[in-house]
Biopython code that builds the backbone (N, CA, C, O; Angstrom):
import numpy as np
from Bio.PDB.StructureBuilder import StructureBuilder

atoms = [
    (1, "UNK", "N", (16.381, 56.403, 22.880)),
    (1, "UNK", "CA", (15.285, 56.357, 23.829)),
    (1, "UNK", "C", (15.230, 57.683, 24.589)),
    (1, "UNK", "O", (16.266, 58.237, 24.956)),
    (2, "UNK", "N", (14.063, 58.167, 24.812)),
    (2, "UNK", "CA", (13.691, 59.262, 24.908)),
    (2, "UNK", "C", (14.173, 59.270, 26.999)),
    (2, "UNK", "O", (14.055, 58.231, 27.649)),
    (3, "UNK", "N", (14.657, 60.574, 27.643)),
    (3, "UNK", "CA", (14.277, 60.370, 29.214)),
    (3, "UNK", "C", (13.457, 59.847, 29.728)),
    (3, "UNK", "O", (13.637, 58.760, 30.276)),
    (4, "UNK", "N", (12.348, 60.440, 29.707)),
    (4, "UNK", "CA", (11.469, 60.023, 29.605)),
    (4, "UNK", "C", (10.670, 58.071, 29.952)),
    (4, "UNK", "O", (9.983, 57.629, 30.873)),
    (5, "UNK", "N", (11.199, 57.477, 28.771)),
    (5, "UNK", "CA", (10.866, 56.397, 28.857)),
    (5, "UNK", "C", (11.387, 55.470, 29.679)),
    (5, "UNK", "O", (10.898, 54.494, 30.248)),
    (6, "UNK", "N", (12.758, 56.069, 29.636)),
    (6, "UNK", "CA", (13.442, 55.435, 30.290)),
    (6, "UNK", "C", (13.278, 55.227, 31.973)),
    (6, "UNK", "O", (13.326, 54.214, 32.670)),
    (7, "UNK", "N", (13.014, 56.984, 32.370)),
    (7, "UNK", "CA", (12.552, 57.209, 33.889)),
    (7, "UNK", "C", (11.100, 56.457, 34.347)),
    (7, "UNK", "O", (10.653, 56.675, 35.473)),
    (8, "UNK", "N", (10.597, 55.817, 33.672)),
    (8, "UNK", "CA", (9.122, 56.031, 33.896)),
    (8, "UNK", "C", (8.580, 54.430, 33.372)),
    (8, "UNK", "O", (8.729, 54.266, 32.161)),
    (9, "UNK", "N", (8.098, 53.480, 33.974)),
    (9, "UNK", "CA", (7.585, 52.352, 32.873)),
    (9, "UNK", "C", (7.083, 52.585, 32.624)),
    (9, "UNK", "O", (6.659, 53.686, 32.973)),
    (10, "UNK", "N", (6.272, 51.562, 31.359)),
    (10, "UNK", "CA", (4.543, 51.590, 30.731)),
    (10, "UNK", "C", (3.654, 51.454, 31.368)),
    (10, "UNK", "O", (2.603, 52.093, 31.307)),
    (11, "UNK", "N", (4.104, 50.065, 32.532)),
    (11, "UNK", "CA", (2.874, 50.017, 33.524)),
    (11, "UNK", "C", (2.535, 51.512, 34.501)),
    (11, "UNK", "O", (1.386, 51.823, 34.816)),
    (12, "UNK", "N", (3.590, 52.211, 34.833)),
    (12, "UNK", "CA", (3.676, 53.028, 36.086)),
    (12, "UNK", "C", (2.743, 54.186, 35.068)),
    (12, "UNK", "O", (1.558, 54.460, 35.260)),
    (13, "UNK", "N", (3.575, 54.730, 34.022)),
    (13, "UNK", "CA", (2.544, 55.328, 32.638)),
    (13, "UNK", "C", (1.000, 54.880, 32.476)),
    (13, "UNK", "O", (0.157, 55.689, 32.089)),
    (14, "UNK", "N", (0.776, 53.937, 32.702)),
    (14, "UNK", "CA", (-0.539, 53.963, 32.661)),
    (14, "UNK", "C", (-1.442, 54.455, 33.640)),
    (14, "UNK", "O", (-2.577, 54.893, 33.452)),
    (15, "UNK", "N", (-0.565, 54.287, 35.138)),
    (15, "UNK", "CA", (-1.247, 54.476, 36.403)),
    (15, "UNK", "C", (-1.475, 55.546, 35.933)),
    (15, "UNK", "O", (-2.655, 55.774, 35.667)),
    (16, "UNK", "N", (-0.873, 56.174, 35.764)),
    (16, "UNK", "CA", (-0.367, 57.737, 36.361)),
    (16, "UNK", "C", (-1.514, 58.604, 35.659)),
    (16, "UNK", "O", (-2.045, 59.536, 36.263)),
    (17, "UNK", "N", (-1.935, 58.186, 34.112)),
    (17, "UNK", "CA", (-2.902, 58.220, 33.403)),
    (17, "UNK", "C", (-4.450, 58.363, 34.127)),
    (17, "UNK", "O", (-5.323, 59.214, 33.957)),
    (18, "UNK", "N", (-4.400, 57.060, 35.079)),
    (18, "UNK", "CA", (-5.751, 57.088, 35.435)),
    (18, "UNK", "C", (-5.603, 57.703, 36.796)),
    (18, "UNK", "O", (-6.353, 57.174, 37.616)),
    (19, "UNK", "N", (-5.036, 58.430, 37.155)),
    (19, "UNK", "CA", (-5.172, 59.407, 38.674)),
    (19, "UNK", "C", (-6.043, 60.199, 38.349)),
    (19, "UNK", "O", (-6.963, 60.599, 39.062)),
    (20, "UNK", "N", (-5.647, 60.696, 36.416)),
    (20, "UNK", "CA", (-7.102, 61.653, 36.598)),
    (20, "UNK", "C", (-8.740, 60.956, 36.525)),
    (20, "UNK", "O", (-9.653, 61.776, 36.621)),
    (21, "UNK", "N", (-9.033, 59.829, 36.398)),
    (21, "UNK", "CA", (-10.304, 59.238, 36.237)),
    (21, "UNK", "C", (-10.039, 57.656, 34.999)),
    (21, "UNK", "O", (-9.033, 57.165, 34.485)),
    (22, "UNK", "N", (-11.423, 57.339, 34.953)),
    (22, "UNK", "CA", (-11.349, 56.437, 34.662)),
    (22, "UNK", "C", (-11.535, 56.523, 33.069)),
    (22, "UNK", "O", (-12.312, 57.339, 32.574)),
    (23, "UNK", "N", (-10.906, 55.786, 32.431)),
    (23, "UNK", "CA", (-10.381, 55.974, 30.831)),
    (23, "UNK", "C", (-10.253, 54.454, 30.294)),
    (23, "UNK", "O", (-9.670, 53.458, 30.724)),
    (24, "UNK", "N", (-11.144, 54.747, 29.036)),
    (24, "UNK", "CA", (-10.828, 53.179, 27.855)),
    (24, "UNK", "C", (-9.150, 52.777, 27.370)),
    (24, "UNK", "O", (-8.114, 53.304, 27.776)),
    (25, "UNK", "N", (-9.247, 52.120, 26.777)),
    (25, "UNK", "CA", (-8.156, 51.365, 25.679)),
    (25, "UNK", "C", (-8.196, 53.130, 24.870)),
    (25, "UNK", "O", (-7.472, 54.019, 25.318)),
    (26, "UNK", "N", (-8.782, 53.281, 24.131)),
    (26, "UNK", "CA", (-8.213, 54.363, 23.158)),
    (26, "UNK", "C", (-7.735, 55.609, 24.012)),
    (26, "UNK", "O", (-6.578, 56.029, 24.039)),
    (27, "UNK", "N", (-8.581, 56.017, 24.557)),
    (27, "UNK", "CA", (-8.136, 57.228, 25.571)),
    (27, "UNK", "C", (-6.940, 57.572, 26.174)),
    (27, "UNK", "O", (-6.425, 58.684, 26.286)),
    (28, "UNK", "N", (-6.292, 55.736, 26.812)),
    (28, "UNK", "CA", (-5.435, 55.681, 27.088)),
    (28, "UNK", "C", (-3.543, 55.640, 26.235)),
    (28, "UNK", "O", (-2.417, 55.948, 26.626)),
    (29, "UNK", "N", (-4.191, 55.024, 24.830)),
    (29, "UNK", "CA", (-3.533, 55.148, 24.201)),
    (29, "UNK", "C", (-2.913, 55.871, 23.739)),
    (29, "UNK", "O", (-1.683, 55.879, 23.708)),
    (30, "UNK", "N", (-4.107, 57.097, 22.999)),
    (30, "UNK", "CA", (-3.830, 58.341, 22.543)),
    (30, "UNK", "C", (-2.860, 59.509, 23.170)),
    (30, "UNK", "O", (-2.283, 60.411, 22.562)),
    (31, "UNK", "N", (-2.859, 59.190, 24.686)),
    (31, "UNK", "CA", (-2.088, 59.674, 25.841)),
    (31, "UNK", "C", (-0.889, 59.533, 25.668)),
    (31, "UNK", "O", (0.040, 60.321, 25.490)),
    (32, "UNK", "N", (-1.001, 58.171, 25.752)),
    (32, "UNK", "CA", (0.462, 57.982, 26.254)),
    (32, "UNK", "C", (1.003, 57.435, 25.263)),
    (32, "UNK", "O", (1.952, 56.703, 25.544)),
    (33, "UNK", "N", (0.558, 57.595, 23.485)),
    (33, "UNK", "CA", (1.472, 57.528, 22.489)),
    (33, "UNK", "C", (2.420, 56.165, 22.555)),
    (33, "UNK", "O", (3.603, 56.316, 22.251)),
    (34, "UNK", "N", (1.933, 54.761, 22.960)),
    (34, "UNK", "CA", (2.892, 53.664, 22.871)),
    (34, "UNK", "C", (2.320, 52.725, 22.256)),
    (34, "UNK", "O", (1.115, 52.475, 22.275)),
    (35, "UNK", "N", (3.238, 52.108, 21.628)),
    (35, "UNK", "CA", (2.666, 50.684, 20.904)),
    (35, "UNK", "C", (1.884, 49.574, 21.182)),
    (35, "UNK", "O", (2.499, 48.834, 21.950)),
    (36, "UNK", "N", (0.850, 49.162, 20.902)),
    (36, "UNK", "CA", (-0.420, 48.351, 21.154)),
    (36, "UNK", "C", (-0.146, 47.048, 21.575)),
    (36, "UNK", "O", (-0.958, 46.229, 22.006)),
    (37, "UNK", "N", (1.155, 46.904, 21.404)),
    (37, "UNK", "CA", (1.690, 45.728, 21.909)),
    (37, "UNK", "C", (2.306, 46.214, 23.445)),
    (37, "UNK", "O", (1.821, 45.710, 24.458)),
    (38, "UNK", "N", (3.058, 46.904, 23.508)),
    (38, "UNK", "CA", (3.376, 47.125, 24.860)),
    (38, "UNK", "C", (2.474, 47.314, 25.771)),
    (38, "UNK", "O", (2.340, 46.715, 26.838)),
    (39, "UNK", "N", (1.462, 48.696, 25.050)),
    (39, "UNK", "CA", (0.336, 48.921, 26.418)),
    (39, "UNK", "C", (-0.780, 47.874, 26.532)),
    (39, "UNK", "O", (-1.715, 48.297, 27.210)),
    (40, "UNK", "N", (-0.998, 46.301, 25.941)),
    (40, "UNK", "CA", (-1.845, 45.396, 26.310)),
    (40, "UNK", "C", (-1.204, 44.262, 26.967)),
    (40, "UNK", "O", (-1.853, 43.303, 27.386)),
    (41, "UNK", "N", (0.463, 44.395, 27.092)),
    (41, "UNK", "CA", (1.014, 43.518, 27.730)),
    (41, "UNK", "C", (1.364, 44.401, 29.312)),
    (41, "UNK", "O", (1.564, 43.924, 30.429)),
    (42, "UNK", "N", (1.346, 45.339, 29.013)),
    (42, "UNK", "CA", (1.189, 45.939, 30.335)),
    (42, "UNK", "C", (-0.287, 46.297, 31.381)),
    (42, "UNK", "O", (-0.359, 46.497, 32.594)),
    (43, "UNK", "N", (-1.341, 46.271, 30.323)),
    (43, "UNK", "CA", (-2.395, 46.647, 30.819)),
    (43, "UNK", "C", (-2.822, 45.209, 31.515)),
    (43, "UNK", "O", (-3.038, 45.125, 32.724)),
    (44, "UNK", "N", (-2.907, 44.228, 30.723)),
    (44, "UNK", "CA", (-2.705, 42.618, 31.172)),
    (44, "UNK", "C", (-2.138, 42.611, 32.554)),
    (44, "UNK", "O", (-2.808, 42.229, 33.513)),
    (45, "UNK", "N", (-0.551, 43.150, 32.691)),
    (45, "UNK", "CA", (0.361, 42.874, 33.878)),
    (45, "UNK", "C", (-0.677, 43.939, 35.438)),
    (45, "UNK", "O", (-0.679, 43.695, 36.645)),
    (46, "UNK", "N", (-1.370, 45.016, 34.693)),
    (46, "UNK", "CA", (-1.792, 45.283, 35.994)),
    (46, "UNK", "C", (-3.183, 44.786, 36.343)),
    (46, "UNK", "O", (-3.653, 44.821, 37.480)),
    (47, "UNK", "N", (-3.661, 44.425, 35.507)),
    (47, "UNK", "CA", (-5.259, 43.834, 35.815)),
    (47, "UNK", "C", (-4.840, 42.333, 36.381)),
    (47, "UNK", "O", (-5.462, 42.055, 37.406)),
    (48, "UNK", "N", (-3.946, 41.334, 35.947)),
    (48, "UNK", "CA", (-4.010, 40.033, 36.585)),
    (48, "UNK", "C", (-3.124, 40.415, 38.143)),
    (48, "UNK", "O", (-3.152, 39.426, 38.876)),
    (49, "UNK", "N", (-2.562, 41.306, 38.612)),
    (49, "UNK", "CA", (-2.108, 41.710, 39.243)),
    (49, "UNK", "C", (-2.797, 42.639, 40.056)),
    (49, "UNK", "O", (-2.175, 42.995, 41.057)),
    (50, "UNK", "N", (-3.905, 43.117, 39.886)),
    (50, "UNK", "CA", (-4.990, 43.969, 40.957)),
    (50, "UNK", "C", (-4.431, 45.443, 41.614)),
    (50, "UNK", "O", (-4.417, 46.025, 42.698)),
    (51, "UNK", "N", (-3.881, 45.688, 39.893)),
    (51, "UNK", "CA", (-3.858, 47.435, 40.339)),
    (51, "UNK", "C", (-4.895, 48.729, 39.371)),
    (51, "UNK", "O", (-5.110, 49.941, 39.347)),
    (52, "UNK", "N", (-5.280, 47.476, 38.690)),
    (52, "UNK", "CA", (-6.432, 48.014, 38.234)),
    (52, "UNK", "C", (-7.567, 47.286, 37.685)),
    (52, "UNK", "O", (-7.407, 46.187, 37.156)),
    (53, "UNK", "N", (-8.483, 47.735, 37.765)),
    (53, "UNK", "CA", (-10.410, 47.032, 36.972)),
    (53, "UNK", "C", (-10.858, 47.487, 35.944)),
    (53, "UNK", "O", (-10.700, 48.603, 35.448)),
    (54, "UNK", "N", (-11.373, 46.708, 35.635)),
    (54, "UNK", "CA", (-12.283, 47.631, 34.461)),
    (54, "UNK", "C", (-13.849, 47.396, 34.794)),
    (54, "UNK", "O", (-14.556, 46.462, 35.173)),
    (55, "UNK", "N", (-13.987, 48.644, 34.472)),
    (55, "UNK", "CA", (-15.928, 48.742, 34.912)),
    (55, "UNK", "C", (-16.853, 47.957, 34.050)),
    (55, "UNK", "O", (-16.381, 47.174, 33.227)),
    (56, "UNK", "N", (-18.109, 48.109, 34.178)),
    (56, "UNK", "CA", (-18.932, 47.546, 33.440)),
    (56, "UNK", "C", (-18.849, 48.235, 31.615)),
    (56, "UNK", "O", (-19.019, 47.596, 30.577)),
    (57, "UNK", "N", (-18.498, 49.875, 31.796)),
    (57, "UNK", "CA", (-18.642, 50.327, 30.468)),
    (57, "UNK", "C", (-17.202, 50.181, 29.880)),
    (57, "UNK", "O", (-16.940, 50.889, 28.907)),
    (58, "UNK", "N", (-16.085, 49.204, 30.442)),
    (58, "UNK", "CA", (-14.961, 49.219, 29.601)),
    (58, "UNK", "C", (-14.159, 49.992, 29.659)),
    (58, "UNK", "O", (-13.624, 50.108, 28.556)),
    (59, "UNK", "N", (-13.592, 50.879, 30.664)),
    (59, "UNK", "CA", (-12.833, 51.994, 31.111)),
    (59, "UNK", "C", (-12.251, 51.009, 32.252)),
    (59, "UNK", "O", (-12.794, 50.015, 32.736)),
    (60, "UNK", "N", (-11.092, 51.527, 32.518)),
    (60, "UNK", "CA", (-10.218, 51.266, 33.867)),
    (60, "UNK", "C", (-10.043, 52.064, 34.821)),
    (60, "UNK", "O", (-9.697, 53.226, 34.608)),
    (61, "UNK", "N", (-10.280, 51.516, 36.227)),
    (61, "UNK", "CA", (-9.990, 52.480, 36.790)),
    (61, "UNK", "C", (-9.138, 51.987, 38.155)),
    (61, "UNK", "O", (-9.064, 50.759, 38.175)),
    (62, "UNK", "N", (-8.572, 52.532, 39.132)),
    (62, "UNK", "CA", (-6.960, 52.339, 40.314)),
    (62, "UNK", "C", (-7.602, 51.629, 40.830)),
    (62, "UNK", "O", (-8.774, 51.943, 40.623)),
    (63, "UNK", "N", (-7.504, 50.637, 41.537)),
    (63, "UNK", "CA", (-7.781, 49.709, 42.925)),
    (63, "UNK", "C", (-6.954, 51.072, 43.877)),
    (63, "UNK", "O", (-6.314, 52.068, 43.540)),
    (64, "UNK", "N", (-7.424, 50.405, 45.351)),
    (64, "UNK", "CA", (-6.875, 51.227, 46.093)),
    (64, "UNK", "C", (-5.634, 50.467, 46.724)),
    (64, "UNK", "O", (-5.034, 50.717, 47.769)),
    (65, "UNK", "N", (-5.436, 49.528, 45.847)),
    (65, "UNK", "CA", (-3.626, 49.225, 46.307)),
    (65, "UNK", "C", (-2.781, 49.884, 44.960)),
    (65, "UNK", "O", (-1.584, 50.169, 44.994)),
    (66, "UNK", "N", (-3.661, 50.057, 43.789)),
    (66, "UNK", "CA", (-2.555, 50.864, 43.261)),
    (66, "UNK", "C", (-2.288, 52.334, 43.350)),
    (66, "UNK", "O", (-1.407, 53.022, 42.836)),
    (67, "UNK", "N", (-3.551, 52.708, 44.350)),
    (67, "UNK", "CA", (-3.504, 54.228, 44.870)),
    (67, "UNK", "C", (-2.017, 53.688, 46.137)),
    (67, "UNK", "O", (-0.833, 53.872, 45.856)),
    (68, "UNK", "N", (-2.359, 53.228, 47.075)),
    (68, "UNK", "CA", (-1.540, 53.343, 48.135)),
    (68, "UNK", "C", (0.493, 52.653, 47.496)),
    (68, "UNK", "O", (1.536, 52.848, 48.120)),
    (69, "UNK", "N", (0.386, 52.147, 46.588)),
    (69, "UNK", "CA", (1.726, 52.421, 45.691)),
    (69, "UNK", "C", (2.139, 53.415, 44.887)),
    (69, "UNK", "O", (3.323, 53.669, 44.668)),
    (70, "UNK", "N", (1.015, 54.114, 44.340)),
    (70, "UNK", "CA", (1.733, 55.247, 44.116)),
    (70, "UNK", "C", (2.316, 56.366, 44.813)),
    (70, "UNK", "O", (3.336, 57.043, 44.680)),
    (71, "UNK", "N", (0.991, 56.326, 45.873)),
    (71, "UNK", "CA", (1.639, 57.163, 46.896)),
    (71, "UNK", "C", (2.764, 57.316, 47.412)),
    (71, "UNK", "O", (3.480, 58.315, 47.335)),
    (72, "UNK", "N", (3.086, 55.757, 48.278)),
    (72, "UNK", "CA", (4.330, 55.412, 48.466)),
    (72, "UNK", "C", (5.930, 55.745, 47.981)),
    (72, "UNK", "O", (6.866, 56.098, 48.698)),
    (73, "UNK", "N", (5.908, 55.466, 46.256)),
    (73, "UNK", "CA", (6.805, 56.099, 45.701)),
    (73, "UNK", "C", (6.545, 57.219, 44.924)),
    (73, "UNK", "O", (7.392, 57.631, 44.131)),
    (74, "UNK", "N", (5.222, 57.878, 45.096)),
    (74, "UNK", "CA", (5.865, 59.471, 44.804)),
    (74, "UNK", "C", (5.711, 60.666, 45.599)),
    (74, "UNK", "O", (6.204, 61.750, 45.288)),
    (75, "UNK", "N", (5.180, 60.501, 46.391)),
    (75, "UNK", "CA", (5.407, 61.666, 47.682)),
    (75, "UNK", "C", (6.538, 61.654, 48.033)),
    (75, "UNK", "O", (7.114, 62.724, 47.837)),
    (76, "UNK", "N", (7.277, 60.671, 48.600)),
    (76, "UNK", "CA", (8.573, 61.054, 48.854)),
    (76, "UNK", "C", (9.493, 62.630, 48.056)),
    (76, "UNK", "O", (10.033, 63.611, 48.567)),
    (77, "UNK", "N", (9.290, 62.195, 46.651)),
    (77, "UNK", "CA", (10.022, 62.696, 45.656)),
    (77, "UNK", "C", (9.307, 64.080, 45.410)),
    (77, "UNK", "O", (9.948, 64.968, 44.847)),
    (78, "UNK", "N", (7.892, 64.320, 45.844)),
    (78, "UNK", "CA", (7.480, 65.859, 45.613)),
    (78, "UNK", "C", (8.417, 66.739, 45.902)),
    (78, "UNK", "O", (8.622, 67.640, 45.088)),
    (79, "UNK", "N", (9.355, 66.657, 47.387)),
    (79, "UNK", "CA", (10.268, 68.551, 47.512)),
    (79, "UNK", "C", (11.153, 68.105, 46.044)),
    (79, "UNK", "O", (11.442, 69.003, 45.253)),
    (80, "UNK", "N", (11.526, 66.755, 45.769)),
    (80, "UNK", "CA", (12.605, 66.976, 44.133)),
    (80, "UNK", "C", (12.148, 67.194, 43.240)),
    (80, "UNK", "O", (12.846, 67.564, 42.296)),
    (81, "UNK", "N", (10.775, 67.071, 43.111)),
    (81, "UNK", "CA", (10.125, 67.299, 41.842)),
    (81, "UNK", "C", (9.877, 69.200, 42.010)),
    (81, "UNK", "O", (10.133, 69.964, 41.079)),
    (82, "UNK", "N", (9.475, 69.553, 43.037)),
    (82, "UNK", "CA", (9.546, 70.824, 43.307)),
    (82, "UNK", "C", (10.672, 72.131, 42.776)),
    (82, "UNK", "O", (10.618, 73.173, 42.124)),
    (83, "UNK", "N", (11.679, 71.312, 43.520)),
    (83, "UNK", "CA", (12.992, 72.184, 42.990)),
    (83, "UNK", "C", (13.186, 71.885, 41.747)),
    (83, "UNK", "O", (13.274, 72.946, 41.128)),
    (84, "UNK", "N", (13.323, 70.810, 40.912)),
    (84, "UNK", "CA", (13.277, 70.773, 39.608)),
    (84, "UNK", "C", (12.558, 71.846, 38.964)),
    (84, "UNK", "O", (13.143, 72.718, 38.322)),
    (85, "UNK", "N", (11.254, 71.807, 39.123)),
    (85, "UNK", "CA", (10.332, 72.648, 38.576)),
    (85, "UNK", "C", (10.903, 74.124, 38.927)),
    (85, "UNK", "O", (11.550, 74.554, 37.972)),
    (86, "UNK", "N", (10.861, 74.872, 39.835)),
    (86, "UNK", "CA", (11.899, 76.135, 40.544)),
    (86, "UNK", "C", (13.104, 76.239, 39.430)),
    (86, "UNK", "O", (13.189, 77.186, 38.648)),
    (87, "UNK", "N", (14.099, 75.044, 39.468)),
    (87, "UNK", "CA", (15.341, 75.132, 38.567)),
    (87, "UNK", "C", (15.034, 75.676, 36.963)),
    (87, "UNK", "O", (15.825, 76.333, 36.287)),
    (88, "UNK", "N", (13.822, 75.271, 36.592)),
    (88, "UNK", "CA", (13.528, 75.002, 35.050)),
    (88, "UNK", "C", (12.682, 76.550, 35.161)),
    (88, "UNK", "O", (12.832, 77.196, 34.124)),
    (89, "UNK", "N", (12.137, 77.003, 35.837)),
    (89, "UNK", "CA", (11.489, 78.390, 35.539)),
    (89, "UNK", "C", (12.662, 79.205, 36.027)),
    (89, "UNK", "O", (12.421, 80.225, 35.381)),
    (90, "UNK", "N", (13.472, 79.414, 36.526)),
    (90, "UNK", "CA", (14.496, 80.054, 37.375)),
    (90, "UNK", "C", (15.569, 80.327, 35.714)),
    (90, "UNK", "O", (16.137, 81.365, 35.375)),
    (91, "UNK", "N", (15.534, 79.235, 35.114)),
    (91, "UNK", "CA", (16.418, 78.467, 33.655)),
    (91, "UNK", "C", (16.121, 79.378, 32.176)),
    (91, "UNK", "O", (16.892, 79.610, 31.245)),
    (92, "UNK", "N", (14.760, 79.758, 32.368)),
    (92, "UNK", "CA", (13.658, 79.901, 31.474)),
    (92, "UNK", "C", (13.717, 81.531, 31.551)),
    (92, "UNK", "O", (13.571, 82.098, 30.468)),
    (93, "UNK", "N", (13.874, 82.187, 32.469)),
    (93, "UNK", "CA", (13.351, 83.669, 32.152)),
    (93, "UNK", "C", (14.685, 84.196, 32.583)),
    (93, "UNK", "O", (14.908, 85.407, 32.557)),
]
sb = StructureBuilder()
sb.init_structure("model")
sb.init_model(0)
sb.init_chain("A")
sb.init_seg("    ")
for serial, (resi, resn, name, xyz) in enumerate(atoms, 1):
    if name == "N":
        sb.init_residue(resn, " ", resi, " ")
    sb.init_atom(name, np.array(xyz, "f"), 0.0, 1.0, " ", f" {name:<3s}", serial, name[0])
structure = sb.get_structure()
């Protein structure tokens, strides 16, 4: 299993997807490269759960409680994500 997957769920993977806008079933897929079984049992877990909608044309897009959870847990972590990023170009040249 990749870091990656491990750091990160499918559901939280999907959010994170639609911060940039609102995106279908394929769009989303193609992204985030996971099995059609996982991302409809997850996409399921956030729609009966109200962290996300889907519009009239079939795209999903954040409720604003799944804006104010993401926030929550990832601002904190921006100065670590920061220095990470610093460490890895600092690493690199």
């Amino acid at each position: 299993m990749k870091i990656r997957d491990m750091l990160v769920l499918p559901s939280a993977k999907i959010l994170l997807v639609l911060v940039e806008g609102p995106k279908n079933d394929k769009e989303i897929l193609s992204i985030l490269q996971m099995s059609s079984t996982t991302y409809y049992e997850n996409i399921t877990w956030l729609l009966a759960h109200g962290f996300i909608q889907k519009t009239p044309d079939d795209k999903y897009v954040l409720t604003d409680k799944a804006k104010k959870q993401l926030v929550s847990v990832f601002l904190p972590l921006l100065s670590y994500i920061e220095k990470l990023k610093e460490s890895v170009v600092v690493s690199t040249t």
